[in-house]
ZAMARGU-530454 format. One record per residue (C-alpha): z, x, y. Coordinates in Angstrom, 3 decimals. Example, Ala and Ser with C-alpha at 12.3 -4.5 7.8 and 13.67 -1.06 7.14 Angstrom:
BEGIN
         c3         c1         c2
      7.800     12.300     -4.500
      7.140     13.670     -1.060
This chain:
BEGIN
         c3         c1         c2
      0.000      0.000      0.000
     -0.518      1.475      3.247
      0.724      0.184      6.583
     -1.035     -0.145      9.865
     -0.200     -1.149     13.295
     -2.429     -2.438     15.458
     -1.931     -4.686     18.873
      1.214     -5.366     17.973
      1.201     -6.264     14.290
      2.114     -4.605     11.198
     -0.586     -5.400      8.383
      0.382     -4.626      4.717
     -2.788     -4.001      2.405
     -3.708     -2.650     -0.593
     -5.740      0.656     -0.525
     -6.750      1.299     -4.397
     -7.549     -1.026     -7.500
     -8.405     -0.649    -10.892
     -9.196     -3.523    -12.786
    -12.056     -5.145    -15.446
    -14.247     -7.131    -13.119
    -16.171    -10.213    -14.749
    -18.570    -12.411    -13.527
    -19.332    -15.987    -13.872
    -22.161    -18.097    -12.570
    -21.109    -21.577    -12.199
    -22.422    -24.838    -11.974
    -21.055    -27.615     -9.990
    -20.163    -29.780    -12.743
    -18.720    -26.101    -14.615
    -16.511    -25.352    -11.751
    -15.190    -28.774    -10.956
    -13.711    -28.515    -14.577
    -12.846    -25.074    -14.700
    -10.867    -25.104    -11.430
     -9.299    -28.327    -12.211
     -7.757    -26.934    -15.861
     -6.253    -23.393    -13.634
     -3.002    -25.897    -13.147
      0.015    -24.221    -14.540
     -2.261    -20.628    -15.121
     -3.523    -19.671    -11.274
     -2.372    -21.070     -7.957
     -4.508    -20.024     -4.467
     -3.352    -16.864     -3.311
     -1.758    -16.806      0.114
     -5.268    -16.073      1.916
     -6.413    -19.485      0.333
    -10.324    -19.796      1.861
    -11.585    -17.191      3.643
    -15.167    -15.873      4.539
    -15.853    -12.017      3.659
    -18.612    -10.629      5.455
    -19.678     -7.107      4.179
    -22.113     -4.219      5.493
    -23.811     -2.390      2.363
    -24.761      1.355      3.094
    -27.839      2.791      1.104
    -30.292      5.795      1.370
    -33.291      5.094      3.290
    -35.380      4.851      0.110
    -32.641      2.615     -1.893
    -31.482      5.320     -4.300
    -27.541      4.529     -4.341
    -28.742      0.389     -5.362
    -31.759      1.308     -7.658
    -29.513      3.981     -9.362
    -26.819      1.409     -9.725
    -29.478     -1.487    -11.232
    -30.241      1.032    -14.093
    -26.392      0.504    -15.520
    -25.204      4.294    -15.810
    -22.247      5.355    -16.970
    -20.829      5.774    -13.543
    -21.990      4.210    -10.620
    -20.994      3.027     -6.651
    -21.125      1.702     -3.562
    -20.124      2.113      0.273
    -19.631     -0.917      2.411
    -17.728     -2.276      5.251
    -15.708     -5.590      4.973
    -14.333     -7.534      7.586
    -12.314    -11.054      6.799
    -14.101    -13.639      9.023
    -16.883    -12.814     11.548
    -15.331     -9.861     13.572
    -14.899     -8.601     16.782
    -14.898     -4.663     18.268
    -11.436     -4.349     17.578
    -11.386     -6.654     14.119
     -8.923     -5.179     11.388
    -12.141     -3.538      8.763
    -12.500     -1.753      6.068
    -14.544      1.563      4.865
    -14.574      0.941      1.225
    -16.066      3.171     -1.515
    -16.145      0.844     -4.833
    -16.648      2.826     -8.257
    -17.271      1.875    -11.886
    -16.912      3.971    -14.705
    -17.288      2.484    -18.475
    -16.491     -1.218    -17.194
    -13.213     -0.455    -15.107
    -13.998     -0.601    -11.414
    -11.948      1.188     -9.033
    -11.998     -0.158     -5.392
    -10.675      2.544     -2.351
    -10.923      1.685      0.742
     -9.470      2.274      4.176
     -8.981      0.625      7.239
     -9.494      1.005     11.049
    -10.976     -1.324     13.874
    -14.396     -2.610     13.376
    -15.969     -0.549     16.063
    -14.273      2.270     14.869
    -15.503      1.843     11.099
    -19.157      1.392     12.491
    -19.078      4.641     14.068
    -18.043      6.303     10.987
    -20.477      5.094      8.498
    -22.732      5.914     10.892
    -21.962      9.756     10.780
    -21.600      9.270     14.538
    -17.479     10.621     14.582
    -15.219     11.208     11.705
    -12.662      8.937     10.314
    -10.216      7.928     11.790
     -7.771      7.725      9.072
     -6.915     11.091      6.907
     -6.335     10.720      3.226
     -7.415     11.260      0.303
     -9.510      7.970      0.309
    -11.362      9.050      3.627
    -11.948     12.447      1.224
    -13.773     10.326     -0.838
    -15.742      8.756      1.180
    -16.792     11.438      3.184
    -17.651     12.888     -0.071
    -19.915     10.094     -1.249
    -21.313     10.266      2.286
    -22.047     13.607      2.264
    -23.856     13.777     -1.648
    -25.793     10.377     -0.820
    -28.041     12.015      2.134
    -29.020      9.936      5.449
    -26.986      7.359      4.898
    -27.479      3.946      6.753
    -26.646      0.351      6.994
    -29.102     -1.231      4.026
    -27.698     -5.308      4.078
    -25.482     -7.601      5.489
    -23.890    -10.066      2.647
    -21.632    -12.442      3.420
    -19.971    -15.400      1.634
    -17.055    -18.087      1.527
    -14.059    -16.984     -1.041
    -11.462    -19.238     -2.483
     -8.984    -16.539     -4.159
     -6.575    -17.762     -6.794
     -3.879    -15.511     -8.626
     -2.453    -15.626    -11.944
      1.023    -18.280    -11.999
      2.595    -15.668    -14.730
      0.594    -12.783    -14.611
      0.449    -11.091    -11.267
     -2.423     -8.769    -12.669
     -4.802    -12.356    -13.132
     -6.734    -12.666    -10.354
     -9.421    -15.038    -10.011
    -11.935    -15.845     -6.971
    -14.890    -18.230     -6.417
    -18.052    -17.497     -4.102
    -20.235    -19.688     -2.572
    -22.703    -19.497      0.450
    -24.120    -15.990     -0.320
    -26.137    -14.898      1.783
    -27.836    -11.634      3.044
    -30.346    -10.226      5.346
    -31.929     -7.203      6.197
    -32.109     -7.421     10.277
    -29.394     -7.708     12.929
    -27.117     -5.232     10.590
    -24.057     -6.057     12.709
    -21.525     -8.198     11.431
    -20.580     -9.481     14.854
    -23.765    -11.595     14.529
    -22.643    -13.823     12.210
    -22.896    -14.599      8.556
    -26.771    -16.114      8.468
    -29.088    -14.884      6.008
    -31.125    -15.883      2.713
    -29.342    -17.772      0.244
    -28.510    -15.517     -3.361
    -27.262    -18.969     -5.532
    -28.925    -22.380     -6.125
    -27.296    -25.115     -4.499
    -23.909    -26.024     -6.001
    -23.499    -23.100     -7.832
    -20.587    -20.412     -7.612
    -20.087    -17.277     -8.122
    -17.003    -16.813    -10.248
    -14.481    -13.058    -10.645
    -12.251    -12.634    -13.316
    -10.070     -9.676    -12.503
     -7.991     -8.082    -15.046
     -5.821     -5.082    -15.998
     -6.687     -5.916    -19.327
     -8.546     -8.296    -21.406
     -8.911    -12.223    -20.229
     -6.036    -13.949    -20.966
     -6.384    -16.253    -23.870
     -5.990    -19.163    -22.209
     -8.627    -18.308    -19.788
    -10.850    -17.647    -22.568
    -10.429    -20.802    -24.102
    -10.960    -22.635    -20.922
    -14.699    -20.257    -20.696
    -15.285    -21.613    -24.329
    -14.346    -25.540    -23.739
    -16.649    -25.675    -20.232
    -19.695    -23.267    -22.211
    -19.267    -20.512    -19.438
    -20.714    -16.985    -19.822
    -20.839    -13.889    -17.999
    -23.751    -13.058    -16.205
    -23.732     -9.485    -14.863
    -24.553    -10.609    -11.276
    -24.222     -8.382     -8.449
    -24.263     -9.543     -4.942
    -26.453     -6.529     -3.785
    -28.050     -5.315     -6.749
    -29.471     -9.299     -6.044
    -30.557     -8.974     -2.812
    -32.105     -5.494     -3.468
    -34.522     -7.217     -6.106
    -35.872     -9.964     -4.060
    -35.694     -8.333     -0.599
    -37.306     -5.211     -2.255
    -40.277     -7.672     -4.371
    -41.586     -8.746     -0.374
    -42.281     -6.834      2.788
    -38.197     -6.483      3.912
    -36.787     -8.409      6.142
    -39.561    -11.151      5.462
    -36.830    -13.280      3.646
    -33.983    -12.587      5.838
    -33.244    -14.952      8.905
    -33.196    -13.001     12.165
    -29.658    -13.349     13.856
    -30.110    -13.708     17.578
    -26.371    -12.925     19.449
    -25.982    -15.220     22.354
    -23.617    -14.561     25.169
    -22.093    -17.060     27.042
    -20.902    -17.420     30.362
    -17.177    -17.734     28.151
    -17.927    -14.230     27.139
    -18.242    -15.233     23.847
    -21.085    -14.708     21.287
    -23.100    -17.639     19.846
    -26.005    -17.353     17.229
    -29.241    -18.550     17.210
């Protein structure tokens, strides 16, 4: 856990995981039932819903994604995450995700938004010293002309487990990405990754799924599907001219000082 102060308030947040990540695509009618048998297993976390809206960092020619998409051993990625559309000085996060074998390891780090933007840039070091910002300089460094690649954004309902604290379960839905405006400030519009009604669905364990889980998979005929969020958007965006699928984000600022999107 690290601790940070900033105008004013103390934030407590976790800086490294290490779990099994599985993923789920739902249907309506599967996640209506699903959801509605969690009673007495998962309860929504304190966060309840809340809309993550990430920066993905790739090579000019899309090595880091393309290398991930053949399923190595080892493989990662560098983002930034903000919780909600942010502004300059919006808690974010520099955040180096890993997996090795099927256990994913998530580091990550956290500054202002403008601040974090700078640094993923190249444009001035982190401002945070660690061994996390080691690693992430690192990946930085071996990854070569590094640049924001996608925005991907989506709504989150995050549920953990009632008995097991390690049982963590979320549920995704309006994800989205695009491949202009690559500024989170301008909002979370993009191309659509799911069908309608669908949802994405995590199961995130130190372990194996809990056996009542798994019989609630079995009963509602729900299998993993191996989806990833940018590995996604790499193969469409990549099969067209890019940018041809993603909405342009036009920032608006009114007289309030405040930006609207158009």
């Amino acid at each position: 856990m690290q601790s940070k102060k900033h105008e004013g308030v103390t934030e407590m947040f976790k800086t490294s995981f290490a779990r099994t990540e599985i993923k789920y695509r739902l249907s309506a009618s599967q996640f209506d039932s699903f959801f509605s048998s969690l009673s007495g297993i998962a309860h929504i976390d304190e966060y309840g819903k809340s809309k993550i809206m990430n920066i993905y960092y790739d090579t000019p020619d899309f090595r880091m994604i393309r290398a991930s998409l053949e399923k190595p051993l080892y493989k990662e990625k560098l983002r930034l995450r903000t919780y909600g559309i942010p502004g300059r000085e919006t808690n974010a996060f520099a955040e180096i995700k890993k997996k090795y074998k099927g256990t994913v390891y998530k580091r990550r780090i956290s500054m202002p938004y403008c601040m974090a933007l700078d640094y993923l840039a190249g444009r001035t070091p982190s401002p945070v010293k660690n061994q996390i910002s080691n690693e992430i300089d690192y990946t930085m460094k071996i990854w070569e002309n590094l640049s924001s690649a996608a925005v991907i954004s989506y709504d989150r309902i995050a549920l953990a487990g009632d008995s097991d604290p390690d049982l963590r379960i979320t549920f995704d839905d309006n994800i989205r990405y695009r491949t202009t405006a690559l500024d989170l400030t301008y909002g979370d519009g993009g191309k659509e990754l799911l069908k309608e009604g669908e949802k994405l669905m995590e199961l995130k364990v130190s372990g194996s799924v809990p056996l009542e889980i798994a019989r609630l998979l079995s009963r509602y005929g729900i299998y993993p599907s191996g989806f990833s969020k940018y590995g996604s958007a790499y193969t469409e965006f990549s099969s067209t001219k890019i940018g041809d699928n993603a909405r342009i984000i036009t920032p608006v600022l009114t007289k309030e000082g405040v930006i609207r999107y158009a």
